[in-house]
mmCIF file of the C-alpha atoms, coordinates in Angstrom:
data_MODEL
# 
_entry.id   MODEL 
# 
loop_
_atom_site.group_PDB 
_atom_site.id 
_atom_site.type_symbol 
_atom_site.label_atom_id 
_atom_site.label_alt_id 
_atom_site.label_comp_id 
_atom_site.label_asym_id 
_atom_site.label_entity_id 
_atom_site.label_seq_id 
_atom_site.pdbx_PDB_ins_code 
_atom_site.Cartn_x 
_atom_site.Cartn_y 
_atom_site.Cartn_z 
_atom_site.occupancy 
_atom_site.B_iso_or_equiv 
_atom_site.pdbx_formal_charge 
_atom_site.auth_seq_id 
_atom_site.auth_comp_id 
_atom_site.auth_asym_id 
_atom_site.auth_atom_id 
_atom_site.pdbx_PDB_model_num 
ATOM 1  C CA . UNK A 1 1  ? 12.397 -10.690 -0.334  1.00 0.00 ? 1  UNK A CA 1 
ATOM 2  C CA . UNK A 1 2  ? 8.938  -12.306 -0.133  1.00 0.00 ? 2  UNK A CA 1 
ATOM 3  C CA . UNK A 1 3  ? 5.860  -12.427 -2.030  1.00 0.00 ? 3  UNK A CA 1 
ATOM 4  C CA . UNK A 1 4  ? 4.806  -8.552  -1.972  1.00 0.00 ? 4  UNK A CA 1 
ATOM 5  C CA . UNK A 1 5  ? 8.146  -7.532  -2.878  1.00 0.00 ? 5  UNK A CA 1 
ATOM 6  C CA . UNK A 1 6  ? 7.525  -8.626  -6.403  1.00 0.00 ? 6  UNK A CA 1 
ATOM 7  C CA . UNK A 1 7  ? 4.538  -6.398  -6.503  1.00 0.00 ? 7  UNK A CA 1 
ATOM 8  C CA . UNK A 1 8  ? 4.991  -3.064  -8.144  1.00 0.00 ? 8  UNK A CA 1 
ATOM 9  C CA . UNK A 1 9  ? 5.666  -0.231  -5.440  1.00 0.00 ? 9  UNK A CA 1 
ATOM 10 C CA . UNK A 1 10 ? 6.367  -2.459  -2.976  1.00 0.00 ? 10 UNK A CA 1 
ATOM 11 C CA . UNK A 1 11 ? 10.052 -2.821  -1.735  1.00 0.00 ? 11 UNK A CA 1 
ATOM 12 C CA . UNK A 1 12 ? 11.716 -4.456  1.225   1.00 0.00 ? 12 UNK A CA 1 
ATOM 13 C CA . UNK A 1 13 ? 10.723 -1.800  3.283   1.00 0.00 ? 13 UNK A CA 1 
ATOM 14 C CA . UNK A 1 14 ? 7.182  -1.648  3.389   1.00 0.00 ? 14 UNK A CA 1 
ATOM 15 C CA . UNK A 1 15 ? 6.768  -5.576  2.761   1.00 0.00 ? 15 UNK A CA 1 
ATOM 16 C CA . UNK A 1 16 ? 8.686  -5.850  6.042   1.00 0.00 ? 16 UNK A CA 1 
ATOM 17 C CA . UNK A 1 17 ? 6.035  -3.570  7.593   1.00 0.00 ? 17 UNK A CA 1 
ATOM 18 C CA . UNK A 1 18 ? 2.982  -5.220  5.684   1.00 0.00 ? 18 UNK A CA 1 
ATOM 19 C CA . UNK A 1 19 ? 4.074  -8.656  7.073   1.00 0.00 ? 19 UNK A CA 1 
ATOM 20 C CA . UNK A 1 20 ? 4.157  -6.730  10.768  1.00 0.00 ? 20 UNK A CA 1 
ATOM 21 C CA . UNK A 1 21 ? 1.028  -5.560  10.456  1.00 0.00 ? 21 UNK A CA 1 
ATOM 22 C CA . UNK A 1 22 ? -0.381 -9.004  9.435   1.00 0.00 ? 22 UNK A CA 1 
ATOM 23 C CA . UNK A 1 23 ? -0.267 -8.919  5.733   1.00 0.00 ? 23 UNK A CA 1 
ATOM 24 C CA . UNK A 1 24 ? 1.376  -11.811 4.199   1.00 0.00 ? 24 UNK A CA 1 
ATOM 25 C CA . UNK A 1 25 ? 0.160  -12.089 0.667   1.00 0.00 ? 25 UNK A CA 1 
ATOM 26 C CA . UNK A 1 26 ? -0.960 -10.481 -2.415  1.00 0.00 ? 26 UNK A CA 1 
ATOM 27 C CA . UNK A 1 27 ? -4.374 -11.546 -1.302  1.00 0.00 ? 27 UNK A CA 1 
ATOM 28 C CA . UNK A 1 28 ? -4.592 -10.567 2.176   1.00 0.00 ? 28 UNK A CA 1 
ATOM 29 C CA . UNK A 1 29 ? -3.787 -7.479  0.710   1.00 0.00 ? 29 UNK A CA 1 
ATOM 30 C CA . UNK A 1 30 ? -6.266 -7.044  -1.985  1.00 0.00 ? 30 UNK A CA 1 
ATOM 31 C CA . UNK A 1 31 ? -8.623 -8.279  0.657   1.00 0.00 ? 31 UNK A CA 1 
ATOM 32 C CA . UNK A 1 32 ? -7.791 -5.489  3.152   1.00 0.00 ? 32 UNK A CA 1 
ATOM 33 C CA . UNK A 1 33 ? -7.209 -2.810  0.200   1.00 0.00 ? 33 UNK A CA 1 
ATOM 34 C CA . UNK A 1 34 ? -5.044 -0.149  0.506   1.00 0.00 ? 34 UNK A CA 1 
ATOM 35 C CA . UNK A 1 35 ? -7.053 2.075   2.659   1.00 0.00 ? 35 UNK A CA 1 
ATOM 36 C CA . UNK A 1 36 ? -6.968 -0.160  5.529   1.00 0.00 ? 36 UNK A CA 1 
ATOM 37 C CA . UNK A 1 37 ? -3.458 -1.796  4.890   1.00 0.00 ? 37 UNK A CA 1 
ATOM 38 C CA . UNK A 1 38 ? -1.678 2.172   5.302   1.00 0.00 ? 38 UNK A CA 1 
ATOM 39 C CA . UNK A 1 39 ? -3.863 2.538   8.530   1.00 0.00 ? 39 UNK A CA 1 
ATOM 40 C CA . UNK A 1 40 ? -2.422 -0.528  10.006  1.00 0.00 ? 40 UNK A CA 1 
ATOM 41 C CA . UNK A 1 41 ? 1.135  0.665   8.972   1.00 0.00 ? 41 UNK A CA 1 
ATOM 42 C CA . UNK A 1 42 ? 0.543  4.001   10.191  1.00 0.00 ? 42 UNK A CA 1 
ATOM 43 C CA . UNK A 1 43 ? -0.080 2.087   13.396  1.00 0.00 ? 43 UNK A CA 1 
ATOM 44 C CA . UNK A 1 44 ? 3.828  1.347   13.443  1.00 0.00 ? 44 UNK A CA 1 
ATOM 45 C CA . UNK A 1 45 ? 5.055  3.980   11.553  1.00 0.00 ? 45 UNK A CA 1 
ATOM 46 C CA . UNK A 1 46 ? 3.859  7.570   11.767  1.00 0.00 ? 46 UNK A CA 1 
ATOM 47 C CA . UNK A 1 47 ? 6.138  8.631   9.148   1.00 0.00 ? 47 UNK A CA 1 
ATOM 48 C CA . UNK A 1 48 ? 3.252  6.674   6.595   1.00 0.00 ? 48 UNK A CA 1 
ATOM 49 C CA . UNK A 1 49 ? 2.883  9.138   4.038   1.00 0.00 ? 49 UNK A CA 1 
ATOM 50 C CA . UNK A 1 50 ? 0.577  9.876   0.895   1.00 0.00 ? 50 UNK A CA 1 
ATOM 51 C CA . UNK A 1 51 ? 2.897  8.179   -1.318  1.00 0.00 ? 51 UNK A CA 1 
ATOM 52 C CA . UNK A 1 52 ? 3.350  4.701   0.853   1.00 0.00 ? 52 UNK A CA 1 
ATOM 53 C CA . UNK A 1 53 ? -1.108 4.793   0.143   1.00 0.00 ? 53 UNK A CA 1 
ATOM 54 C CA . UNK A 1 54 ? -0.385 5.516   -3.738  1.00 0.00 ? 54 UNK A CA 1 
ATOM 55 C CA . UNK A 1 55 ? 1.930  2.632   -3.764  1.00 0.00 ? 55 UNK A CA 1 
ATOM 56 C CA . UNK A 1 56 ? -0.424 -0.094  -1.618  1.00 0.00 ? 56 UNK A CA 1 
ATOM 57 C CA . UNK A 1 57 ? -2.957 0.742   -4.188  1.00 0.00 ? 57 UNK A CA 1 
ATOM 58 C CA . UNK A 1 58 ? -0.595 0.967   -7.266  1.00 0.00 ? 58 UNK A CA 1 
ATOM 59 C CA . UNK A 1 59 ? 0.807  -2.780  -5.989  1.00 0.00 ? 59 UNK A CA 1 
ATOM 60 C CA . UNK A 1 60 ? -3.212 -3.950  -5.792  1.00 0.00 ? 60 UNK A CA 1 
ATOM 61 C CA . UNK A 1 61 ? -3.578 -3.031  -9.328  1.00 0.00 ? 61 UNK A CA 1 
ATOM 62 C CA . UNK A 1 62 ? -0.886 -4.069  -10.460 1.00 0.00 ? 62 UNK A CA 1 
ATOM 63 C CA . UNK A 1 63 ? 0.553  -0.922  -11.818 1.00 0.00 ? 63 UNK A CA 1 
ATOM 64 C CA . UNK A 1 64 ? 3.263  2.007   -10.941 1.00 0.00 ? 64 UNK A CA 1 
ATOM 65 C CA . UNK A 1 65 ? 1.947  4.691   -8.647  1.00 0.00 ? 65 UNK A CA 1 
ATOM 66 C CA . UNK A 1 66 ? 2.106  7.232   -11.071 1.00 0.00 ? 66 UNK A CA 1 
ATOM 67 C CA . UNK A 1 67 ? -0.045 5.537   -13.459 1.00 0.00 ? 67 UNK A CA 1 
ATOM 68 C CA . UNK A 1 68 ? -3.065 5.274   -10.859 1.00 0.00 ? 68 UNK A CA 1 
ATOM 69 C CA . UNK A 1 69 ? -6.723 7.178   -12.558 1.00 0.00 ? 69 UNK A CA 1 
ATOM 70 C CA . UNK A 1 70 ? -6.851 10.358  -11.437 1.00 0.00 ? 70 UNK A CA 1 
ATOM 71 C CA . UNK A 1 71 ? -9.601 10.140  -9.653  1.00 0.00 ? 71 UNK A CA 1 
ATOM 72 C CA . UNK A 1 72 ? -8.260 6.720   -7.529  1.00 0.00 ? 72 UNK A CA 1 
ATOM 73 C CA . UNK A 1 73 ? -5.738 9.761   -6.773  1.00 0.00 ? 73 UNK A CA 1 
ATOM 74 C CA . UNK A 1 74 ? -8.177 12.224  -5.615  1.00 0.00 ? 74 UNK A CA 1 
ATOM 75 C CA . UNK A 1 75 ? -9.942 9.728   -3.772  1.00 0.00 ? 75 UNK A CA 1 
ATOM 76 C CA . UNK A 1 76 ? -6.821 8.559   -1.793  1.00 0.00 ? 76 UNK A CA 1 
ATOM 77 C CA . UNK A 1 77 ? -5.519 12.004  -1.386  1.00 0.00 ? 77 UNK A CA 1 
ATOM 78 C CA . UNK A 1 78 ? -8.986 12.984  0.105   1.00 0.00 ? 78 UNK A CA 1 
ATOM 79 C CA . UNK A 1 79 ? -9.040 9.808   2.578   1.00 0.00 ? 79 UNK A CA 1 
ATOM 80 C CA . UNK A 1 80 ? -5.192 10.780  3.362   1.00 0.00 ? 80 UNK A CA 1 
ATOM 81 C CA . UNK A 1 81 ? -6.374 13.900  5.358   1.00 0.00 ? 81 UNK A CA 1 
# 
């Protein structure tokens, strides 16, 4: 495993498809944010779900999904539909 695997959230799985989709490092994601990053994997994968978006932005801050502000929730479940 690589560099985004160490992330919180992230495993093998979706680091696999964040490298596909162009995303190499912790800073190309931060610099994309999570928004974008789940729209390019949604490119690949339809199956992209609320929770892979929790976890991109869980992994950016540094924390588990579950412990994301409410209202980052909101706002991400909002975008998500």
């Amino acid at each position: 495993m690589g560099e985004l695997a160490k992330l919180p959230n992230i495993g093998k799985v979706v680091e696999e498809q964040l490298n596909q989709v162009g995303i190499e490092t912790e800073e190309d994601l931060k610099a994309i944010g999570a928004k974008q990053a789940w729209l390019k994997i949604q490119e690949i994968d339809e199956s992209a779900c609320i929770h892979r978006l929790l976890a991109l932005e869980g992994a950016i801050r540094g924390v588990n999904k579950a412990a994301l502000p409410d209202e980052v929730k909101a706002d991400l479940k909002e975008f998500y539909q």
